[in-house]
N, C-alpha and C positions, 0 to 999 in steps of 0.2 A: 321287494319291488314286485309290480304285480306280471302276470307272461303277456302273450304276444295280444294282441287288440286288434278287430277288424280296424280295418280301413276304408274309411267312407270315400263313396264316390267325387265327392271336391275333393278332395284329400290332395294338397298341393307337393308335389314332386318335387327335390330338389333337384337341376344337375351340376353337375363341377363342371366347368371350362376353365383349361389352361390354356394359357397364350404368351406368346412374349414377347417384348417390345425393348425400347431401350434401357428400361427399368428393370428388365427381367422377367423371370419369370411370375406370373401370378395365378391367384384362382378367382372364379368371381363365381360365386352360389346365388341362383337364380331360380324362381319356383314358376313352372307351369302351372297354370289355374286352368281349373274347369272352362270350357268357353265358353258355356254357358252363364255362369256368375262373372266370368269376367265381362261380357256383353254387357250384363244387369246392372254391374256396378258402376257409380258415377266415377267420374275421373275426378279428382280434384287436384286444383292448382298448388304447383310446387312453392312455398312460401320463400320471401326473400331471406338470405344469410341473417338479415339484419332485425326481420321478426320472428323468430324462431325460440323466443321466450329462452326456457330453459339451457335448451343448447345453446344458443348463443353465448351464454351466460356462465358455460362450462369451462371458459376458456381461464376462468381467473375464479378464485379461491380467496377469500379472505384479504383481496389486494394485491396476492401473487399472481405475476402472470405467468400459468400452466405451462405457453409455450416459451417460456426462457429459463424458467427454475427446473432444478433437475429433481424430478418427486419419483416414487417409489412405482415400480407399474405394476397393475394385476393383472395376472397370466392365467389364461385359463385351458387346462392338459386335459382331455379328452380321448380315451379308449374307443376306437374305431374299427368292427371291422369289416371284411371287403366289401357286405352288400349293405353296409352303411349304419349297422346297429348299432347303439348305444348303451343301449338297457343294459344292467343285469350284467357289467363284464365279467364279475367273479364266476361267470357261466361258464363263460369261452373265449376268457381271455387268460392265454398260459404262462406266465413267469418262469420263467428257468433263472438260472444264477447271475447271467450277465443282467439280465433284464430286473431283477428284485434288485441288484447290488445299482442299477443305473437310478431306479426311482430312489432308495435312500439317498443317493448322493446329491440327487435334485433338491432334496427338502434342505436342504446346508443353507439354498439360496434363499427363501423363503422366512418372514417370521409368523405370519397366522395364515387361514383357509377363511375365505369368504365364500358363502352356501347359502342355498335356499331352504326352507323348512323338511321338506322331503328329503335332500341329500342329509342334512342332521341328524332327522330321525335315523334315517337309513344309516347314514356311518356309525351312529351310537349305538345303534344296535348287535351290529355286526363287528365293532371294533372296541368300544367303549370298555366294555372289562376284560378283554384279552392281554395278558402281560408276558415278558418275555421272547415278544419279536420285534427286533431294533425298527425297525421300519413302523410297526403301529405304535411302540413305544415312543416315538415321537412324534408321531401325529398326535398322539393321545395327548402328549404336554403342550402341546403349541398353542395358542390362541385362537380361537374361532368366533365369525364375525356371522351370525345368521339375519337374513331379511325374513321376516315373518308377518301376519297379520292376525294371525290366530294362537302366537303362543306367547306368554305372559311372564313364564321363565325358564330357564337353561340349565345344564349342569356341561360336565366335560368340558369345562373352560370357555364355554361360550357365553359370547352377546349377542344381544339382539342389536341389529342396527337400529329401532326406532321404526318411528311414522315418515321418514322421510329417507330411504335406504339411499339415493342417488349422491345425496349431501353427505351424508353417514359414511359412504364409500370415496366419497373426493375428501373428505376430512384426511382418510385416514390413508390416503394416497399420498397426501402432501405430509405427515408428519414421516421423519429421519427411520431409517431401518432398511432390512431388509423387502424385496418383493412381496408382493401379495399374490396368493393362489387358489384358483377354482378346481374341483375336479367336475369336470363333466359338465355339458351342457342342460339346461332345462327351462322354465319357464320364466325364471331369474333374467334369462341371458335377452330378453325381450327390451326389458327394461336398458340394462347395461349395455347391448349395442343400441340402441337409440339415442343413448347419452353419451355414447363413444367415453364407456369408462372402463373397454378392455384394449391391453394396449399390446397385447399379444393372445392368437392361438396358437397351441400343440396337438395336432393331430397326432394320436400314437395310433397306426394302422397295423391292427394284428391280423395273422396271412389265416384267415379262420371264415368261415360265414357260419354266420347265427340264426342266420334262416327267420327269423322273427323279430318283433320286437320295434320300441319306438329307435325311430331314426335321426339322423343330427340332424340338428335345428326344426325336426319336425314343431308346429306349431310357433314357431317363433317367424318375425319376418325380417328377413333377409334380404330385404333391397337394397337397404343401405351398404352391404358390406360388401368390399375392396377389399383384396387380400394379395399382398406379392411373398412371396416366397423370401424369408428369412435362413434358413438352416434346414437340414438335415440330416441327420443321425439314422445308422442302418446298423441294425445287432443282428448278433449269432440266430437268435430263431426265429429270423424272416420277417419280422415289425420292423416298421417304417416310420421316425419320428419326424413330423412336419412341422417346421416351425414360421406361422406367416402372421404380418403385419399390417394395420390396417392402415388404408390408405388415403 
């Protein structure tokens, strides 16, 4: 992965806001924009439920209706830490033995990884022929589901999802198995929360700053998303497992 990137003057800010209401607790991620571009930009009208093309259309799958059938959901776990970075955790992000023995046990729940072309490269590289540590040993066997537009073929058990990732990814939501898992946020996740085809985050917040580096959800947009607070998990070296829902 490459290091830390200036950051341009629009450069839109995330903040977290907690609140809580009868529903509990939530987060709601929201971007300050320039006021200047936001001045410049037109506003355009919010579309009704009922033209919303694709989304609307997300609701039912092959004649299933999504919200009655019980389908597989994809979870996407995410290394965080305090000042918000993403990049690069194998930097500054520390595992000790609770915390290695907590992520094997996650993957039990799981039968493949859906990934964007960068995170494939990226994991294949770094993990693809390491043998010998239970934890990569099976990621290494698992299935992987890659969206791509530039790669033509795979190794390390992977697929491409095709010309049409959104459909590719409700396919393989609604067939039997276990969950489906992202690690990490990136340009991917654009696409998938607009189509509301994550059906959970996990913030892992490690008690660390990284001082650099792309930040969550940078470049992605964020309005859509609603989040209440589902779960959380607090281990021995001070990381914070956030588990929230969208809403």
């Amino acid at each position: 992965m490459s290091g830390a990137a200036d950051i341009p003057e629009n450069y839109h800010r995330l903040t977290y806001q907690l609140a809580a209401d009868e529903e509990g607790t939530r987060i709601e991620l929201t971007q300050d924009k320039n006021p200047e571009e936001d001045a410049a930009a037109p506003r355009q009208p919010k579309p009704a439920d009922d033209a919303r093309g694709p989304q609307s259309a997300r609701r039912k799958l092959g004649g299933i209706d999504r919200g009655n059938a019980v389908m597989r959901k994809l979870i996407e776990s995410t290394l965080i830490s305090l000042d918000g970075v993403v990049e690069a955790p194998e930097r500054w992000a520390a595992f000790d033995a609770e915390a290695a023995a907590y992520s094997l046990d996650q993957l039990d729940h799981y039968d493949a990884f859906v990934m964007g072309r960068v995170t494939y490269q990226n994991f294949l590289a770094s993990w693809g022929q390491v043998n010998g540590d239970p934890y990569l040993d099976r990621i290494n066997a698992m299935p992987k589901y890659v969206a791509s537009t530039s790669l033509t073929e795979t190794t390390w058990n992977a697929t491409l999802l095709g010309p049409d990732p959104v459909s590719a990814i409700a396919e393989l939501k609604a067939q039997a198995g276990k969950d489906l898992i992202k690690y990490g946020t990136s340009r991917l996740d654009d696409t998938l929360i607009r189509e509301q085809l994550i059906d959970e985050f996990r913030f892992w917040i490690m008690p660390v700053v990284a001082g650099a580096g792309r930040r969550l959800c940078q470049d992605i947009d964020t309005t859509s998303i609603h989040l209440t607070l589902n779960d959380m998990t607090r281990l021995g070296n001070g990381s914070v497992i956030l588990s929230y829902l969208p809403r």
